[in-house]
C-alpha positions as YAML, in Angstrom:
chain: A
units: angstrom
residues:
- id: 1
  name: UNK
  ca: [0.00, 0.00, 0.00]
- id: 2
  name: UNK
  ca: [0.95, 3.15, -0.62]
- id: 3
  name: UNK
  ca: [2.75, 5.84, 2.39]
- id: 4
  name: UNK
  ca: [0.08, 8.10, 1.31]
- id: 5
  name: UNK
  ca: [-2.82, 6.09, 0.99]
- id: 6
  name: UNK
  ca: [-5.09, 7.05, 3.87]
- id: 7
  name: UNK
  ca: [-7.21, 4.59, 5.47]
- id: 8
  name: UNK
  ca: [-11.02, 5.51, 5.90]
- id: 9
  name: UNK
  ca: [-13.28, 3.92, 8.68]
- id: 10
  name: UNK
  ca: [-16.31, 2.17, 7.78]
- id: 11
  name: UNK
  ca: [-18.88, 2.20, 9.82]
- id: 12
  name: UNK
  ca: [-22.85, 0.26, 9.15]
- id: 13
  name: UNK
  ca: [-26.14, 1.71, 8.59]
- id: 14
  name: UNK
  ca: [-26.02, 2.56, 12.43]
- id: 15
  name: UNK
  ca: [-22.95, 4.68, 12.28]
- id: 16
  name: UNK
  ca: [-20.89, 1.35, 14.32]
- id: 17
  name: UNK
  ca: [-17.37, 0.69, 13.20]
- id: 18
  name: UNK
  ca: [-17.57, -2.07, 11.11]
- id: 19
  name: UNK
  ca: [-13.98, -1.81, 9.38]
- id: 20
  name: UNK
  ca: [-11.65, 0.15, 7.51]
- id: 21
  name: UNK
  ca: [-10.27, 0.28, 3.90]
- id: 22
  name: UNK
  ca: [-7.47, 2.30, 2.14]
- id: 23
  name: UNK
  ca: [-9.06, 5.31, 0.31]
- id: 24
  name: UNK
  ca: [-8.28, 3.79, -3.22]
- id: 25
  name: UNK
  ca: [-10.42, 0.81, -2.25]
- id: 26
  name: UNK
  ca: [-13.19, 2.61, -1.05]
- id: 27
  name: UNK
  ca: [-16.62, 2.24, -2.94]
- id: 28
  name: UNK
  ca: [-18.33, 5.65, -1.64]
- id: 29
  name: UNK
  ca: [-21.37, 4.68, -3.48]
- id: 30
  name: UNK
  ca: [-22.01, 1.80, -1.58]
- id: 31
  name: UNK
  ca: [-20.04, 1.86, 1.93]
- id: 32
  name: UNK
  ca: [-20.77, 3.90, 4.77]
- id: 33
  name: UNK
  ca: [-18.16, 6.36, 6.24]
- id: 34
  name: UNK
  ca: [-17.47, 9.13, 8.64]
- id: 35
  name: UNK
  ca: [-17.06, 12.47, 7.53]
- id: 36
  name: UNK
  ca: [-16.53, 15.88, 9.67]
- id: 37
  name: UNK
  ca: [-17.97, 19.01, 8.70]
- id: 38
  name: UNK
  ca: [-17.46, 22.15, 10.03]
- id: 39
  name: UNK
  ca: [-19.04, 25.56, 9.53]
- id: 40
  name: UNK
  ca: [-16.40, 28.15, 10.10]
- id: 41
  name: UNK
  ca: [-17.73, 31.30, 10.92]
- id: 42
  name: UNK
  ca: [-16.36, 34.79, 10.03]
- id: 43
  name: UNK
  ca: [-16.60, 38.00, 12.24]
- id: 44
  name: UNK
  ca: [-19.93, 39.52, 11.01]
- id: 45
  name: UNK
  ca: [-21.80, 35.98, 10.76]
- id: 46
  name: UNK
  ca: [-21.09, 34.53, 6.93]
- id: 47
  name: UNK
  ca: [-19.38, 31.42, 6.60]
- id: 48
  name: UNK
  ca: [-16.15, 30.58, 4.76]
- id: 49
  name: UNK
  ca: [-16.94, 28.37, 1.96]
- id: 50
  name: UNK
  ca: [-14.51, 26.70, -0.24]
- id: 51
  name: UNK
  ca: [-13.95, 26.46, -3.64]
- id: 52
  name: UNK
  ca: [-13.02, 23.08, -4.39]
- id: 53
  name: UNK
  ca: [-9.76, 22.47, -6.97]
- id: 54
  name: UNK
  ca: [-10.90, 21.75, -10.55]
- id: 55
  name: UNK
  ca: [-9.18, 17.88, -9.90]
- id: 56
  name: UNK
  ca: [-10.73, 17.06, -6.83]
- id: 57
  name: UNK
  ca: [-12.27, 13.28, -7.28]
- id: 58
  name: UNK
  ca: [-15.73, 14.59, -5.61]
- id: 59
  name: UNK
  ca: [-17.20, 17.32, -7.15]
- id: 60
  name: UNK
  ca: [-14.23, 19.26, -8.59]
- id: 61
  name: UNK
  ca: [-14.77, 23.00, -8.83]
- id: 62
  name: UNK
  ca: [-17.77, 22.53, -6.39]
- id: 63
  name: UNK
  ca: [-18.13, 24.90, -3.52]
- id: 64
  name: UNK
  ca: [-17.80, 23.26, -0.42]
- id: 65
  name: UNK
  ca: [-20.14, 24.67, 2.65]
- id: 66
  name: UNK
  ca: [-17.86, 23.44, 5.02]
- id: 67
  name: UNK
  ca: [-14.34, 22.57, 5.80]
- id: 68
  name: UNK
  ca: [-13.33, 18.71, 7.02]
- id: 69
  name: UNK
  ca: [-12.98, 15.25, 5.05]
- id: 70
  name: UNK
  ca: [-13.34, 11.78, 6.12]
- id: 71
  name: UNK
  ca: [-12.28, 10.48, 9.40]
- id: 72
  name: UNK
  ca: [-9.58, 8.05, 9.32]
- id: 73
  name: UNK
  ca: [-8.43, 4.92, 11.39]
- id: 74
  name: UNK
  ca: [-7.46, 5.72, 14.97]
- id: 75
  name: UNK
  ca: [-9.15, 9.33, 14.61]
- id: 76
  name: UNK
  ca: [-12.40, 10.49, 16.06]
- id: 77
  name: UNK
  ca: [-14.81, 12.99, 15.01]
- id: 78
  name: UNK
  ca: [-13.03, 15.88, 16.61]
- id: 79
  name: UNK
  ca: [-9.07, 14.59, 15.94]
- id: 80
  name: UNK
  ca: [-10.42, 14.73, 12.21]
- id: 81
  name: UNK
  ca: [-12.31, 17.77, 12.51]
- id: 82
  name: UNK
  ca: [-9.19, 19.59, 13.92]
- id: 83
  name: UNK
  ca: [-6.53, 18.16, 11.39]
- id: 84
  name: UNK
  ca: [-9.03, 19.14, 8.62]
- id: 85
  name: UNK
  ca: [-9.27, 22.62, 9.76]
- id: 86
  name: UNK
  ca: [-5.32, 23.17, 9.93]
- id: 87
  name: UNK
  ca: [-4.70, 21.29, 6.48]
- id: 88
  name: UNK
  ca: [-7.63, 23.52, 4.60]
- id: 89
  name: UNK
  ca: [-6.99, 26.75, 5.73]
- id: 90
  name: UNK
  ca: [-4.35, 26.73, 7.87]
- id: 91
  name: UNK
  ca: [-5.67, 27.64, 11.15]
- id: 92
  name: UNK
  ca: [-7.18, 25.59, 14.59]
- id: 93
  name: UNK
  ca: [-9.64, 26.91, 16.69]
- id: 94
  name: UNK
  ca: [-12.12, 25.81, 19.54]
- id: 95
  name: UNK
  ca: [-14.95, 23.54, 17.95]
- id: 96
  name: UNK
  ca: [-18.73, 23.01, 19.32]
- id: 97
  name: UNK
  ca: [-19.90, 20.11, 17.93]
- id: 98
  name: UNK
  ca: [-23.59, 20.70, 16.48]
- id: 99
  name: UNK
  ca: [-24.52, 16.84, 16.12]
- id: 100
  name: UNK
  ca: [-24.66, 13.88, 13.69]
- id: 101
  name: UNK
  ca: [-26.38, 13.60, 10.83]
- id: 102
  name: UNK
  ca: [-26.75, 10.98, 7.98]
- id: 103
  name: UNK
  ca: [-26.72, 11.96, 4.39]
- id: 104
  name: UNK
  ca: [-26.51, 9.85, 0.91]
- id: 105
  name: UNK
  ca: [-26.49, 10.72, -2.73]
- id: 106
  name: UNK
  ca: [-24.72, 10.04, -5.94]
- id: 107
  name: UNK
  ca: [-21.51, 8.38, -4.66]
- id: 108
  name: UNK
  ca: [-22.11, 8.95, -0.99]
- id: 109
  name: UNK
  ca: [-23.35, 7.87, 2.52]
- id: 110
  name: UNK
  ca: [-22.48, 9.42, 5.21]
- id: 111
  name: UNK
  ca: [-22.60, 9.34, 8.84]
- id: 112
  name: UNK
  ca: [-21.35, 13.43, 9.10]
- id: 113
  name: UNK
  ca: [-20.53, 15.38, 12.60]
- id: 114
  name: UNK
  ca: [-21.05, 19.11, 12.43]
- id: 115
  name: UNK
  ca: [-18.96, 21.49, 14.77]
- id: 116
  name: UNK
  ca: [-18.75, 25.11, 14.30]
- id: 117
  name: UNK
  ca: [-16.05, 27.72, 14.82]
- id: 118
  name: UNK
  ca: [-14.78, 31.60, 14.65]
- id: 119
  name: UNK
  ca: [-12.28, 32.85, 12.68]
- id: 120
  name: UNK
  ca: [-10.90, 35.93, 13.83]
- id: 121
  name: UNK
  ca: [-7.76, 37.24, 11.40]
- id: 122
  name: UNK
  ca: [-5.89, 38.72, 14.16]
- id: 123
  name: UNK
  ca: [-6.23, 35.87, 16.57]
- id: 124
  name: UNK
  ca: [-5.61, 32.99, 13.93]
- id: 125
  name: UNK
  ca: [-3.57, 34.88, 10.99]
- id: 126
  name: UNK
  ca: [-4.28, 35.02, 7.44]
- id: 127
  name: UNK
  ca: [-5.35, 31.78, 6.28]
- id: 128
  name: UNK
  ca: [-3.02, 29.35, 4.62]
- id: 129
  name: UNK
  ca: [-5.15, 27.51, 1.84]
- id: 130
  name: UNK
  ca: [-4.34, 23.68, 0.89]
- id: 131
  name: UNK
  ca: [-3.57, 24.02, -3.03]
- id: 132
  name: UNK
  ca: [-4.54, 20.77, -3.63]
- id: 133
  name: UNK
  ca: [-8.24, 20.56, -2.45]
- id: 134
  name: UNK
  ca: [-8.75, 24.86, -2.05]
- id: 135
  name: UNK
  ca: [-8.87, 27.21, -5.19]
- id: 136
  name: UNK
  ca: [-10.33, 29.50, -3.22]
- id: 137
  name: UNK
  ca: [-12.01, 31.03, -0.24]
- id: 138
  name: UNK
  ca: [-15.29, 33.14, -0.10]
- id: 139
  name: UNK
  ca: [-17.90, 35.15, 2.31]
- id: 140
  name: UNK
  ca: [-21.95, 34.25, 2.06]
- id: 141
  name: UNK
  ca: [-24.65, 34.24, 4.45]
- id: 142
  name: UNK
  ca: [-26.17, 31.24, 5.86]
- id: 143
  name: UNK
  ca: [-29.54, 32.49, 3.64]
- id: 144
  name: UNK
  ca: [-27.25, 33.17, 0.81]
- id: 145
  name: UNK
  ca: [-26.32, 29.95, 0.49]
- id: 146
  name: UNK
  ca: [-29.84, 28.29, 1.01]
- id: 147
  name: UNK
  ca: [-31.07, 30.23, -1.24]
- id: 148
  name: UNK
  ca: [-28.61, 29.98, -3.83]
- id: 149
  name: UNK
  ca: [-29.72, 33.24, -5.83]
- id: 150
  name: UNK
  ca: [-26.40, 32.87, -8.30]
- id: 151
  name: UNK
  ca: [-26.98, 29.26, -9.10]
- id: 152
  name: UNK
  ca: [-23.74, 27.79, -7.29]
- id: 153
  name: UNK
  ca: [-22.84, 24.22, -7.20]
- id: 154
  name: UNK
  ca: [-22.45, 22.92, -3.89]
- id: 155
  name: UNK
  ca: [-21.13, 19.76, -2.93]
- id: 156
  name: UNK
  ca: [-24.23, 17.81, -1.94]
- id: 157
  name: UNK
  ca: [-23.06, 16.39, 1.13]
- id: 158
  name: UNK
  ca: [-21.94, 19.76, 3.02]
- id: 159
  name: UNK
  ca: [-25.12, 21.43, 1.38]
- id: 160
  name: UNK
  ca: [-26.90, 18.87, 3.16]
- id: 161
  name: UNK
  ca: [-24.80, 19.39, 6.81]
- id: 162
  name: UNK
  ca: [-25.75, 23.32, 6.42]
- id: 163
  name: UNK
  ca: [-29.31, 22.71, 6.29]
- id: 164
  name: UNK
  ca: [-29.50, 20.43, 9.57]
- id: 165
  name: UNK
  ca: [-27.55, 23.04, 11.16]
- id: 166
  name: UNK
  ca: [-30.04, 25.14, 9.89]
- id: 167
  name: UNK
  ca: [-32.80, 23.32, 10.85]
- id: 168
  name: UNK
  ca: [-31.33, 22.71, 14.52]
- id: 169
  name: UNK
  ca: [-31.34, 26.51, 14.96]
- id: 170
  name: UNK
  ca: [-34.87, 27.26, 13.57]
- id: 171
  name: UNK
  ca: [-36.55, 23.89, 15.67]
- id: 172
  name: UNK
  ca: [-34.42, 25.86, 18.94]
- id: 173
  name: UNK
  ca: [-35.62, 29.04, 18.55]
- id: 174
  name: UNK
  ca: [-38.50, 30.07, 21.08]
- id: 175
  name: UNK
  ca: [-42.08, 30.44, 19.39]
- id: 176
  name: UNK
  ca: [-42.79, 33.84, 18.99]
- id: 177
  name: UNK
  ca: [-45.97, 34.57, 21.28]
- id: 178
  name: UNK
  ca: [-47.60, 37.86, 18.80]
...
């Protein structure tokens, strides 16, 4: 095998750790895996959101909601979550995880953890982008991006992760007694 060849954990219908397999071996379509997501927060509210490389094997040129990748063997959600964040853009931060979630599409199933963060330029530094997975970083709104006025592709997957933690913060809100 490969030095490089990174070895995802597989995990059943039920998010349990059922195995693990080298990336190159890995059938997304059809096995279930462990990914982290997380929403990074600027200072005024919007959310950094990537612009995936134009080689990227899922969804090149895609723009990704959130920041993270699959958890590998011997990591949990929040080792991944934290290597993710340094290897994307460069900086680490506190994280509060916002929950699991399962998603599944074209070439995916996922058992995903969400955690949110702040990124504060003068606290973290400039961020450092990963040439091989980020073209590019930019600014939306949470509404922005739900609403999708400019026709953007998003990667499914952290599309989907956005909307539960959208949905998490609409179910907790209080009902509004007028």
């Amino acid at each position: 095998m490969p030095v490089n060849d990174e070895v995802i954990i597989l995990v059943d219908q039920h998010n349990h750790i059922i195995g693990d397999v080298p990336r190159r071996l890995m059938n997304f379509g059809k096995d279930h895996h462990r990914v982290t997501y997380i929403l990074v927060f600027t200072e005024n509210g919007n959310l950094l959101v990537q612009k995936r490389t134009d080689d990227k094997a899922f969804c090149p040129s895609f723009y990704g909601v959130t920041t993270g990748g699959v958890v590998a063997k011997g990591e949990s959600y929040i080792e991944s979550a934290h290597r993710e964040l340094e290897e994307e853009l460069g900086f680490d931060a506190p994280l509060q995880s916002q929950g699991v979630f399962f998603t599944q599409g074209k070439g995916f199933k996922i058992w995903g953890k969400i955690y949110t963060c702040h990124y504060h330029p003068e606290t973290h530094g400039p961020l450092t982008l990963q040439p091989k997975e980020v073209a590019s970083i930019h600014e939306m709104s949470i509404q922005t991006i739900l609403d999708n006025p400019d026709h953007l592709d998003f990667t499914p997957d952290s599309f989907d992760a956005l909307r539960h933690y959208a949905n998490k913060l609409t179910s907790a809100q209080p009902d509004d007694p007028n």
